[in-house]
C-alpha positions as CSV (number, residue, x, y, z in Angstrom):
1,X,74.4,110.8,-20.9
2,X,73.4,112.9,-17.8
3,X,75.5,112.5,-14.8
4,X,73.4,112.0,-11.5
5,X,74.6,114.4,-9.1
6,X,75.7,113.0,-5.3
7,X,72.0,113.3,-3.0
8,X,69.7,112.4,-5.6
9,X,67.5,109.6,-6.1
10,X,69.1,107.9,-8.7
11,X,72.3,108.5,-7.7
12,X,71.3,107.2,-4.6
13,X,70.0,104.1,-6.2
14,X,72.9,103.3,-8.5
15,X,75.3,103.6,-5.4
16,X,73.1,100.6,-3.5
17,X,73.1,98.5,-6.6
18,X,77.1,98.8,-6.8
19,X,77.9,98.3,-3.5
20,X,75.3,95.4,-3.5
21,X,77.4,93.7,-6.5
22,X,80.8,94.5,-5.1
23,X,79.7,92.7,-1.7
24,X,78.9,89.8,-3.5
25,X,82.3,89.7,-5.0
26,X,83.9,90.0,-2.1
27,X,84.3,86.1,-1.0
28,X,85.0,85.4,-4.8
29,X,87.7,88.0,-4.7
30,X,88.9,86.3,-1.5
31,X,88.9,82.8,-2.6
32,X,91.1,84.1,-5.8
33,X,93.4,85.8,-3.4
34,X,93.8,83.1,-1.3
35,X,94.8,80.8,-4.4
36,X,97.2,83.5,-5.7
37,X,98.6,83.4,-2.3
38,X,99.6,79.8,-2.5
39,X,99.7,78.7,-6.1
40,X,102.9,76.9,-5.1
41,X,100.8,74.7,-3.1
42,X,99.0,71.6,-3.7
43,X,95.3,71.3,-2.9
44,X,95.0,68.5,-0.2
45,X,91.5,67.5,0.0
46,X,90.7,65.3,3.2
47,X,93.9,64.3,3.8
48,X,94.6,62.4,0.4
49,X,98.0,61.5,-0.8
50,X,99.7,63.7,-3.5
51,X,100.5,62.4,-6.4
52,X,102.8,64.2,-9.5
53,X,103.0,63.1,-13.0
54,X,106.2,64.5,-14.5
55,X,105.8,64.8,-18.5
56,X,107.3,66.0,-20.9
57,X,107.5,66.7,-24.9
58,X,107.7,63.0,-26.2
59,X,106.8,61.3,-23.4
60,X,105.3,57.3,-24.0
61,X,101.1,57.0,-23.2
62,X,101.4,53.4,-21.4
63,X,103.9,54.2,-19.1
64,X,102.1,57.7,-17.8
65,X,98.2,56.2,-18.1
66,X,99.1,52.9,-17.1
67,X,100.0,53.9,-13.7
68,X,97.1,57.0,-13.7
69,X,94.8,54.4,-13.9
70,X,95.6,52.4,-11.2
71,X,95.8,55.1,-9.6
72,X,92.9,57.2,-10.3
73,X,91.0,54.0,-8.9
74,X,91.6,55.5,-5.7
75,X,89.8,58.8,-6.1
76,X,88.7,59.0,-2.4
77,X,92.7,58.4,-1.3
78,X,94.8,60.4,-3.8
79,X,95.0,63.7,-6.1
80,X,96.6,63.6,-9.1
81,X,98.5,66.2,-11.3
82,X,100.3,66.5,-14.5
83,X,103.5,68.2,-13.5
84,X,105.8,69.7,-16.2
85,X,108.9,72.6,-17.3
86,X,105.9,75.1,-18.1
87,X,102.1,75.5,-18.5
88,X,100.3,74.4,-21.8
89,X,99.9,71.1,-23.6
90,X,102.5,68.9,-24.1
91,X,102.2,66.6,-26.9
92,X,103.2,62.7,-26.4
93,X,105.7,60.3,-28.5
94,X,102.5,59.0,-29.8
95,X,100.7,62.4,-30.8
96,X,98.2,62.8,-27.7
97,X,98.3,65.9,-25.8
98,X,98.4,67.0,-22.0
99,X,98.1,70.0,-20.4
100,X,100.2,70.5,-17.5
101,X,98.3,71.5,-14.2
102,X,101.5,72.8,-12.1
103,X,105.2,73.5,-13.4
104,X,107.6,72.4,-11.1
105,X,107.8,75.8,-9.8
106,X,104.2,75.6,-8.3
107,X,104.7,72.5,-6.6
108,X,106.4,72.5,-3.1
109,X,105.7,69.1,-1.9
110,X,104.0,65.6,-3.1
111,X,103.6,62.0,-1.9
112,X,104.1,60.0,-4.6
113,X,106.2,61.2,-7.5
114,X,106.1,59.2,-10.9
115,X,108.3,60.4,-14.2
116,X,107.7,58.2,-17.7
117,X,110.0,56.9,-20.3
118,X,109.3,57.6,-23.9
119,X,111.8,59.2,-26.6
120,X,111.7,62.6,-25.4
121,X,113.5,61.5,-22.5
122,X,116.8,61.5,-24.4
123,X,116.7,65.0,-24.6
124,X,115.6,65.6,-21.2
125,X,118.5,64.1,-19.9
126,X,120.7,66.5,-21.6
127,X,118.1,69.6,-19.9
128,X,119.7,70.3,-16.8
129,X,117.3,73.1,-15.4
130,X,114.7,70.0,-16.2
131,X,117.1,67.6,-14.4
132,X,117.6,70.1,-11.6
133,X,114.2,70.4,-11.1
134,X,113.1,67.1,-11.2
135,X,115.8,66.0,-8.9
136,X,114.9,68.8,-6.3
137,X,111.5,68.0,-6.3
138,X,112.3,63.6,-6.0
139,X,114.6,64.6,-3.4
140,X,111.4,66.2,-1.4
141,X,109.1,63.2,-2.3
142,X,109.1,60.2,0.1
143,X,107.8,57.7,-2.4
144,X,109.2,58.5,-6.4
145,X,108.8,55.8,-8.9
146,X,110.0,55.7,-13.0
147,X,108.8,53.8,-15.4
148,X,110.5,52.6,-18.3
149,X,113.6,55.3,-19.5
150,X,112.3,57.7,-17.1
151,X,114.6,55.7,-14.6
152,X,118.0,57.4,-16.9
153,X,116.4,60.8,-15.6
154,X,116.2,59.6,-12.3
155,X,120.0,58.1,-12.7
156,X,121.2,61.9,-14.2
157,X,119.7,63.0,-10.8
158,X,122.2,61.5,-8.8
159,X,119.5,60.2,-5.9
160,X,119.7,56.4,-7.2
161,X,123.4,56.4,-6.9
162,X,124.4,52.7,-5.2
163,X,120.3,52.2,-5.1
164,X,119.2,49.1,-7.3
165,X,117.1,50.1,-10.5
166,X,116.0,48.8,-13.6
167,X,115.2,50.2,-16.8
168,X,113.5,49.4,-20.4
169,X,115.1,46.3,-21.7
170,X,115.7,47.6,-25.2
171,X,117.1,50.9,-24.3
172,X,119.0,49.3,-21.6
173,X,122.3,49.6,-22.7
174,X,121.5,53.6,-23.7
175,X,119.6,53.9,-20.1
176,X,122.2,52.6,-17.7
177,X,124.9,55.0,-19.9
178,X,123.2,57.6,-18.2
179,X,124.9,56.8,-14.9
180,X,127.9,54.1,-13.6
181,X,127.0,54.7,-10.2
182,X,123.5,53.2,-10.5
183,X,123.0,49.2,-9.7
184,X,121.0,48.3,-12.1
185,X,119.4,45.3,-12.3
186,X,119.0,43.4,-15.9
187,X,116.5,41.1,-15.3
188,X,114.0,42.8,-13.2
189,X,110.1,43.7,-14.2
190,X,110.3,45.8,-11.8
191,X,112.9,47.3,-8.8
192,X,111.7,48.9,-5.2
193,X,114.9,50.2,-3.2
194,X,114.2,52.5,-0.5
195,X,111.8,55.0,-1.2
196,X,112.1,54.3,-5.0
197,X,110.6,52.1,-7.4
198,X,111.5,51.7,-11.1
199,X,110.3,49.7,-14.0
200,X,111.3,48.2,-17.0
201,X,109.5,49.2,-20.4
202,X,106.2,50.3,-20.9
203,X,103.4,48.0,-19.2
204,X,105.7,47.3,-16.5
205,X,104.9,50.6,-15.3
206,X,101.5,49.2,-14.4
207,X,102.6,46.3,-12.6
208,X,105.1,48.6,-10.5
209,X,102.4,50.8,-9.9
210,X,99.8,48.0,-8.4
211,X,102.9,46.9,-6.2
212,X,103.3,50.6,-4.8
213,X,99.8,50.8,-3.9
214,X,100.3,47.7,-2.1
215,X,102.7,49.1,-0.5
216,X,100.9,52.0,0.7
217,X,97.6,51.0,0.8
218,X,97.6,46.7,1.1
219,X,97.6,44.2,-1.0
220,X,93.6,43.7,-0.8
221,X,93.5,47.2,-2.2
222,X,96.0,46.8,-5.0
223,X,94.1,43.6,-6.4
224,X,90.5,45.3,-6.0
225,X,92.2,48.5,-8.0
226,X,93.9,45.6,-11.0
227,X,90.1,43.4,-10.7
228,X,88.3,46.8,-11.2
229,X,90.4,47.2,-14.0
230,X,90.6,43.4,-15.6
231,X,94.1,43.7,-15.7
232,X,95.9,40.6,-14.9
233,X,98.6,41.8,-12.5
234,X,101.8,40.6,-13.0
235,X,102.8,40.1,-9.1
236,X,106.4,39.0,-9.4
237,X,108.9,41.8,-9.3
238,X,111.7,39.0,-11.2
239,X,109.6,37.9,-13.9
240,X,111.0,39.5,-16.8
241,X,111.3,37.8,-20.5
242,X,112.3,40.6,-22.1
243,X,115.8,40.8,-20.3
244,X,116.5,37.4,-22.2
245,X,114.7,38.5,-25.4
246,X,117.0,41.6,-25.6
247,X,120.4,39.7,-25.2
248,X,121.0,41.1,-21.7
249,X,121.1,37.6,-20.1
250,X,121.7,34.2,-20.9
């Protein structure tokens, strides 16, 4: 092809066209620099509270959607992300994948902080970095909840040491192993101590979760999030069955 030579027409007209086009760019190529430049930091639109998902390969559905949905009924007062070791999908005890939106890396602060139980969590208790991580981050977060055997995560942490928890009630025994230091609580659907809240197996999570947005937001709020829902919420923190169903009390 023939080269236009600098002062010609053409030449003159291709070099408007280009400069035209790269002006244009230039906001797009600041917003991207301006999101490279703090990738570690999560978005806060309009002043809404933060709220991390930690998952993980194995992790139980109930006890990380239970809690999103009550949750993500509150759209206009909280952001939520899926929070994990690295990016990609990460596949659930039941099959279902997530894909993780920051790595713990990314993430310098939060509000809320939730971690799930599931099988995958008795590997994850022997993955330090993961338990490093995780612990570093909860230790940051002024409200960190666990649902189910996510709560013998929390325990490898160290944080809940002499803080009252509970755990699932048939993986109790292998749970509380996870840490002497811990008070747990057999009979318990679900335990707030401090800033943290943990919950015995599976749907509990949802229950804990309702109580932790009355918490922060009122307890008008939390039944208008479990009515939208038509979920009957279970309001008492000491009614719990299963601790008698699975041999732990009398």
């Amino acid at each position: 092809m023939k080269k236009e030579q600098p002062g010609s027409r053409r030449y003159f007209i291709k070099s408007m066209v280009v400069g035209t086009a790269l002006l244009s760019l230039g906001p797009l190529t600041g917003i991207a620099r301006t999101i490279g430049a703090h990738a570690g930091m999560m978005e806060n639109n309009d002043n809404k509270l933060q709220l991390g998902m930690v998952v993980f390969e194995g992790f139980q559905l109930l006890d990380t959607f239970g809690p999103l949905e009550m949750f993500g009924a509150l759209r206009d007062k909280v952001d939520i992300w899926m929070i994990g070791e690295r990016h990609g999908a990460v596949k659930s005890s039941a099959g279902p994948s997530v894909v993780i939106d920051r790595t713990f890396d990314e993430v310098n602060a939060l509000d809320i902080l939730l971690i799930p139980g599931g099988m995958g969590t008795r590997r994850e208790v022997n993955n330090q970095p993961f338990v490093d991580a995780f612990g570093k981050l909860a230790g940051h977060t002024p409200h960190v909840a666990s649902i189910c055997t996510g709560a013998a995560v929390l325990a490898r942490t160290g944080l809940i040491d002499g803080v009252k928890a509970t755990t699932n009630k048939r993986s109790f025994k292998w749970a509380t192993s996870q840490s002497d230091k811990v008070n747990w609580i057999k009979e318990a659907r679900w335990v707030e101590d401090g800033k943290f809240f943990t919950s015995s197996g599976v749907s509990a999570g949802t229950d804990m979760a309702l109580a932790l947005i009355q918490k922060l937001f009122g307890h008008d709020v939390a039944i208008s999030v479990a009515n939208g829902a038509e979920y009957e919420w279970n309001e008492d923190p000491h009614h719990d069955p299963f601790a008698k169903l699975n041999g732990l009390i009398d």
